[in-house]
C-alpha atoms as one frame of an Amber mdcrd trajectory, in Angstrom:
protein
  59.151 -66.384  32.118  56.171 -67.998  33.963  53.803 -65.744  32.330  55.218
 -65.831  28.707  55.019 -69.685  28.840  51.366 -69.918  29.907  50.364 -66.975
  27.834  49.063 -65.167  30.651  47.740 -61.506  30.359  49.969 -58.975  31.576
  48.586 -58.078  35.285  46.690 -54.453  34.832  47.735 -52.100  37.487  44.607
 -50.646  39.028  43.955 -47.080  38.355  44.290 -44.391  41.137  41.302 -42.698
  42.609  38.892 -44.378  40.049  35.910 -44.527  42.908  36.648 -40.604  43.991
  36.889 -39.749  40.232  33.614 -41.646  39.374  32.113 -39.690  42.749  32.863
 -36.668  41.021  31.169 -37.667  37.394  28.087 -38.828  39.236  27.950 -35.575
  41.033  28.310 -33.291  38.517  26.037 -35.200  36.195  23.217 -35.447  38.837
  23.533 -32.268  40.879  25.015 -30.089  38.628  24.029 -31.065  34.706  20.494
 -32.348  35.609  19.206 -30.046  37.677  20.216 -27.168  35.343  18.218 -29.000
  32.612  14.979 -29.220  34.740  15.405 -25.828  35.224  15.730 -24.385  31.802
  12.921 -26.991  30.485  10.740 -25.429  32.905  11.444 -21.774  32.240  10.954
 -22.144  28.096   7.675 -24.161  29.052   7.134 -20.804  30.568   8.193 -18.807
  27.466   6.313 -21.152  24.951   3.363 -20.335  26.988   3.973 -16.445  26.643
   5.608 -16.919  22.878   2.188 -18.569  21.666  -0.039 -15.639  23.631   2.230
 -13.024  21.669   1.568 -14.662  18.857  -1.886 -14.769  19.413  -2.561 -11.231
  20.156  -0.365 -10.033  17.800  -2.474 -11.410  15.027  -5.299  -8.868  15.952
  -2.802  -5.762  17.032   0.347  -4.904  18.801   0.188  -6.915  21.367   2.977
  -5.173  23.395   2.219  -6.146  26.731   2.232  -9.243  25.255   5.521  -9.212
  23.582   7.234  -7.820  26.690   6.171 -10.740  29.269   7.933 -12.893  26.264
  10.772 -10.787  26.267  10.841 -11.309  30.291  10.343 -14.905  29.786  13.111
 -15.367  27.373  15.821 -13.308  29.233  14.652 -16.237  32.519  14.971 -19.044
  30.051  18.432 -17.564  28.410  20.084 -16.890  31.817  19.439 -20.314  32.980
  20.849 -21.962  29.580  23.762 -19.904  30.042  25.121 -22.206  32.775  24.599
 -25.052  30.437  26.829 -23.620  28.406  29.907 -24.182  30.312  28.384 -28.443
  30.362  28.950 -28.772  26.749  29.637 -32.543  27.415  28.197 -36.123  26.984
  25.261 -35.493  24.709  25.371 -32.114  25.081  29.101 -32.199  22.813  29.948
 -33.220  19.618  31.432 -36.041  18.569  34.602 -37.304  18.532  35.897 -34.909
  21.008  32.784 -36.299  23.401  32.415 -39.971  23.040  28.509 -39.883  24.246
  28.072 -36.797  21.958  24.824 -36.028  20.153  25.732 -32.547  19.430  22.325
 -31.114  20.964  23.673 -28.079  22.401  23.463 -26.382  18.677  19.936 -27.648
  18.031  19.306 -24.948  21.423  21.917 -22.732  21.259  24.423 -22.467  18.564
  25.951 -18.898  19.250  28.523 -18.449  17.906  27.213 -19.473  15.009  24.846
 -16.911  13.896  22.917 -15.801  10.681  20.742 -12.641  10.821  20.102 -12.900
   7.423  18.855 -16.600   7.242  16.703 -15.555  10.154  15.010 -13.128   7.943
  14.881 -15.142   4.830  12.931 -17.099   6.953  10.511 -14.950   7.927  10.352
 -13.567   4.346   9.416 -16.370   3.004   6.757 -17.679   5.903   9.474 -20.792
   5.543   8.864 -21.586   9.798   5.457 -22.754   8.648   6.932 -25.969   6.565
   5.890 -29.716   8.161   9.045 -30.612   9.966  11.342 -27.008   9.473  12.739
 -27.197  12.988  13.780 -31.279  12.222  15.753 -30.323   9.337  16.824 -26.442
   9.493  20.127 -25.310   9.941  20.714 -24.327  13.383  21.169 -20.488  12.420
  17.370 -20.325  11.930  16.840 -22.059  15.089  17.032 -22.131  18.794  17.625
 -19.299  21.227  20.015 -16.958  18.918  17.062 -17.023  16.252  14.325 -16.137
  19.155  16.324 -13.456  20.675  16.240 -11.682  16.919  12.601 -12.000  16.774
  11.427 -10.957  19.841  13.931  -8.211  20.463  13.811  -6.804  16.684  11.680
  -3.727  15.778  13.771  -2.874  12.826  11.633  -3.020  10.074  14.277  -3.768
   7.170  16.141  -7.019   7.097  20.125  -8.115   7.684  20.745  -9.217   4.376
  22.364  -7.250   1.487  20.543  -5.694  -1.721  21.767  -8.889  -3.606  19.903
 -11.591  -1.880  17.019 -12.875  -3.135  14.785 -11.287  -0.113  15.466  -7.913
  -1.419  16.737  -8.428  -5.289  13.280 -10.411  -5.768  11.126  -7.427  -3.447
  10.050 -10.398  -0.706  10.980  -7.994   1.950  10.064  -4.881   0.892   6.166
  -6.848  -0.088   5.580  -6.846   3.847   3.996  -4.436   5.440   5.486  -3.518
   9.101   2.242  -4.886  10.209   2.259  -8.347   8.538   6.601  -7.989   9.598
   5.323  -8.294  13.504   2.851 -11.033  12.853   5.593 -13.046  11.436   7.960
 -12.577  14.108   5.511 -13.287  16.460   4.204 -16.739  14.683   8.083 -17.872
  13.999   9.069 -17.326  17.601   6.429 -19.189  18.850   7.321 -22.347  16.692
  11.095 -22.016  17.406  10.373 -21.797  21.389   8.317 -25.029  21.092  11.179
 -26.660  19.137  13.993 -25.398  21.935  11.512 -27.206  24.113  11.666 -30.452
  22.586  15.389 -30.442  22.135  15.843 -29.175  25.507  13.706 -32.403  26.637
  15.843 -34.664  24.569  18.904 -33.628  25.949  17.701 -33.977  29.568  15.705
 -37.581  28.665  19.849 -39.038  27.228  21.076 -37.613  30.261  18.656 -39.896
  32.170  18.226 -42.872  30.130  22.134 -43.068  29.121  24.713 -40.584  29.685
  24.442 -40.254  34.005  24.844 -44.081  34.060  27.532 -44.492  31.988  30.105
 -41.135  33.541  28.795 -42.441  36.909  30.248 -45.722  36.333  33.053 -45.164
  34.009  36.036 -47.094  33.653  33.727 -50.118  34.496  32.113 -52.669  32.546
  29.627 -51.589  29.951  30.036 -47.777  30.764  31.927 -47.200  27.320  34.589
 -45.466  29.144  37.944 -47.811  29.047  39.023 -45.574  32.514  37.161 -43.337
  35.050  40.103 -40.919  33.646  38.571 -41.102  30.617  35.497 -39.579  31.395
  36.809 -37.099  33.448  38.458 -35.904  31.154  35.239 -35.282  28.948  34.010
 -33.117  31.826  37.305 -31.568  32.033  36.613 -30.654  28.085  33.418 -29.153
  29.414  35.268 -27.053  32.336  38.144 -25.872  29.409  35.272 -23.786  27.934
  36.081 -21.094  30.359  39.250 -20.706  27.651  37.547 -21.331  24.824  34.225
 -20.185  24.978  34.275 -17.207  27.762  37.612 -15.606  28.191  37.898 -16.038
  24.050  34.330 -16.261  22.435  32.618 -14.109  24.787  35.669 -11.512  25.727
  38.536 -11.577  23.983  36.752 -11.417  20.292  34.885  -8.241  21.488  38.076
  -6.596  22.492  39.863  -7.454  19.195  42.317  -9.598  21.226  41.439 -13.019
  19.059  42.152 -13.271  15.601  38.644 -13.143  13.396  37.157 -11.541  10.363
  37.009  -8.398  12.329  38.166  -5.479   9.983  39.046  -3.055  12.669  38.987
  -3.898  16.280  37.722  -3.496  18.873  34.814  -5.962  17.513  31.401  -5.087
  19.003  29.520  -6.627  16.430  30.770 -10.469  17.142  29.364  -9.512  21.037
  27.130 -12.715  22.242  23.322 -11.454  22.956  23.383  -7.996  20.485  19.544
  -7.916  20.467  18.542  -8.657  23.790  22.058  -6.880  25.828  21.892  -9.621
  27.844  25.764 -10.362  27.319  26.835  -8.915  31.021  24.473 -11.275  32.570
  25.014 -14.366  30.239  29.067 -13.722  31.570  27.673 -13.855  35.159  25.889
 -17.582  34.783  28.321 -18.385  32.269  30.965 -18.070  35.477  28.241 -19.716
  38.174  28.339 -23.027  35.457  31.778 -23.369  35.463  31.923 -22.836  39.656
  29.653 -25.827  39.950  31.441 -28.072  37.497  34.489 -27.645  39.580  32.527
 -27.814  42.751  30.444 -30.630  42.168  27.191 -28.805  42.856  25.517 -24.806
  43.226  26.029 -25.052  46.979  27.870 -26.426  49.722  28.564 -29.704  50.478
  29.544 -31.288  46.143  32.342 -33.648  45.590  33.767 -32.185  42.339  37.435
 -31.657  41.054  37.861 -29.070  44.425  38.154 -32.469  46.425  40.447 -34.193
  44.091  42.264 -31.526  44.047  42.545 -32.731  47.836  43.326 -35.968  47.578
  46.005 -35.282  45.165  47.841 -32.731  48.257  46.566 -29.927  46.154  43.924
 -28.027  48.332  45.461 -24.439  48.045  44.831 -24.820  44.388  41.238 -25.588
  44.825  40.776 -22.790  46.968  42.867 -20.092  44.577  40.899 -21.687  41.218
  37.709 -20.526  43.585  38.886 -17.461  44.713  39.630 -16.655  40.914  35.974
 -17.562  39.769  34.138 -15.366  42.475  36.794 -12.548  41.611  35.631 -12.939
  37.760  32.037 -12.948  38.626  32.182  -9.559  40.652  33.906  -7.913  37.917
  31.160  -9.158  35.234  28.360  -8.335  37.611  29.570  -5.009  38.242  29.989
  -4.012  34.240  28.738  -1.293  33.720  26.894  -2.373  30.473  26.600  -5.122
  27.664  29.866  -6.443  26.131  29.034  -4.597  22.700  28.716  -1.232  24.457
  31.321  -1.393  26.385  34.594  -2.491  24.332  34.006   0.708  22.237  33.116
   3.262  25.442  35.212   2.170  27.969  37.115  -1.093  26.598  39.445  -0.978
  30.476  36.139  -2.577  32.181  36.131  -5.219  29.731  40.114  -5.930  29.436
  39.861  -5.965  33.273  36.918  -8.871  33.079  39.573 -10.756  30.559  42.649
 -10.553  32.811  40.067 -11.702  35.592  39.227 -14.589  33.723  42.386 -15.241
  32.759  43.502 -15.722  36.270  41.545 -19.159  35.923  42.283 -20.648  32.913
  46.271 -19.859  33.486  45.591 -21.870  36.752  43.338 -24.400  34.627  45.458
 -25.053  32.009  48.622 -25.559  33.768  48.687 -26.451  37.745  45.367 -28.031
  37.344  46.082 -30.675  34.536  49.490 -31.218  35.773  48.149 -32.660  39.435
  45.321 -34.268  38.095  46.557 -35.703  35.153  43.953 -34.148  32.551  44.140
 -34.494  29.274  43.596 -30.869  27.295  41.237 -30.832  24.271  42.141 -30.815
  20.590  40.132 -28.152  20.077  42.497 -26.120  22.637  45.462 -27.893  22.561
  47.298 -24.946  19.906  46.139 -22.110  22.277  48.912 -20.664  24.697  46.837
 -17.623  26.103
């Protein structure tokens, strides 16, 4: 009565754990996120550097010593982003699902969103020499997926059918193989530089921004109305072990996920087709998601594991764990690339699935029960 007669606020129960759970945002953000970034920055400095002398020697002959310390320096750079593929969060996500959400994971790496044949309309039509292409291009001509094609394609015809304009109009078939491999090597070049700059911007509103604002959430001028609330924007991150491993990366291949596959299995819609890198991509993609949940890529992090904890929930820390390492033996002991593999001996790969699966059972029910979590939109229909 008290309070309705002076119009009082209601009093605002403080919310549990909100220092432990902001620990956790600031340590994944700074050990985890960050350090990942500086690492892939430096390693496609290192491929820019090798992209341009391709390109460079290329112009005079084959240049394929050249093109092979590129190819070396891309599978480095690829590796490293596939951690940061499991940390599609803050300005790394899209928007609305991530509140600080820039969408600049597609402007690197948009997989699965592919387009061999815009690649090579592209190159057909010299288009990666335009003032500002890589500011205004659609992110199927860009990034990593569009550098793997170029630097691990020899083919000398093209991915698009007789009716496009490349081959109706006789673009393609104008080129000589010769003047085919100078191209490559010139777009390649430009497209590294570009993942370079993007990769920069993404680390610089980590830095200036983002960090600040998880590390501090639920307080004033962080944007986040709750430190639950931006955990559970990393938690969207960690959910890509359902989404975009176990389903994307597995479960298309084997034909076990509804697409535009005609007959399954699927090992055309296999991540990393030119460059077989897809075994190895797996492996990081499952040392990303380890560190998310641990808080950092050794010993000694403060991540959901010690929530887990404080909530009376150790044992499922320590199973969620045990799950992870058991899914990265499997995928480092495949014995081949995804796309290889679901057609000659599709077991290996089923077995990597149900190892995967292991997690993301325990991640999408005993872990968002005891911490509270809210699931995704984009998952919240899938019952795998």
């Amino acid at each position: 009565m008290v309070a309705l007669l002076c119009g009082c606020p209601p009093a605002v129960k403080p919310e549990a754990d909100a220092d432990a759970k902001r620990l956790v945002l600031g340590q994944v953000t700074g050990r985890v996120v960050l350090p990942t970034l500086e690492a892939f920055i430096g390693e496609s400095e290192a491929l820019q550097v090798s992209a341009a002398a391709w390109r460079e020697a290329r112009r005079t002959g084959p240049a394929l010593t050249e093109r092979d310390a590129a190819r070396a320096a891309f599978r480095t750079a690829f590796l490293r982003w596939q951690r940061a593929e499991m940390m599609a969060f803050g300005p790394a996500g899209k928007p609305p699902t991530q509140s600080l959400g820039q969408g600049l994971r597609d402007t690197i790496y948009a997989w699965p969103t592919i387009n061999p044949c815009r690649v090579d309309t592209v190159l057909a039509g010299r288009l990666y020499e335009t003032p500002g292409f890589f500011d205004t291009a659609l992110v199927t001509s860009t990034g990593l997926a569009a550098i793997e094609a170029l630097l691990f394609t020899d083919a000398t015809g093209n991915s698009c059918a007789v009716t496009d304009a490349i081959n109706a109009m006789g673009t393609w078939a104008a080129m000589t193989p010769d003047e085919l491999g100078v191209r490559r090597a010139e777009y390649a070049a430009l497209a590294v530089a570009a993942v370079v700059k993007q990769a920069k911007a993404l680390r610089d509103a980590w830095v200036n921004d983002a960090a600040r604002r998880y590390a501090t959430a639920g307080l004033a001028e962080s944007g986040f109305p709750t430190a639950q609330a931006g955990l559970n924007e990393l938690f969207a991150a960690l959910f890509q072990a359902d989404l975009a491993l176990k389903n994307a990366r597995i479960g298309v291949p084997l034909g076990l996920v509804p697409t535009s596959c005609a007959n399954v299995p699927c090992p055309e819609q296999a991540e990393a087709l030119p460059s077989k890198l897809s075994r190895e991509a797996i492996v990081e993609n499952l040392d990303g998601l380890r560190a998310l949940l641990r808080g950092d890529f050794a010993e000694g992090g403060h991540g959901f594991d010690a929530l887990l904890e404080v909530r009376g929930a150790g044992s499922l820390a320590r199973e969620m764990d045990a799950a992870l390492m058991t899914a990265r033996a499997r995928a480092a002991g495949l014995t081949g690339p995804i796309d290889g593999l679901v057609v000659s001996n599709p077991a290996e790969v089923q077995q990597l699935h149900a190892d995967v699966k292991v997690f993301t059972d325990l991640l999408k029910l005993q872990f968002i029960t005891v911490l509270s979590l809210q699931v995704p939109a984009e998952g919240a229909g899938d019952a795998d």
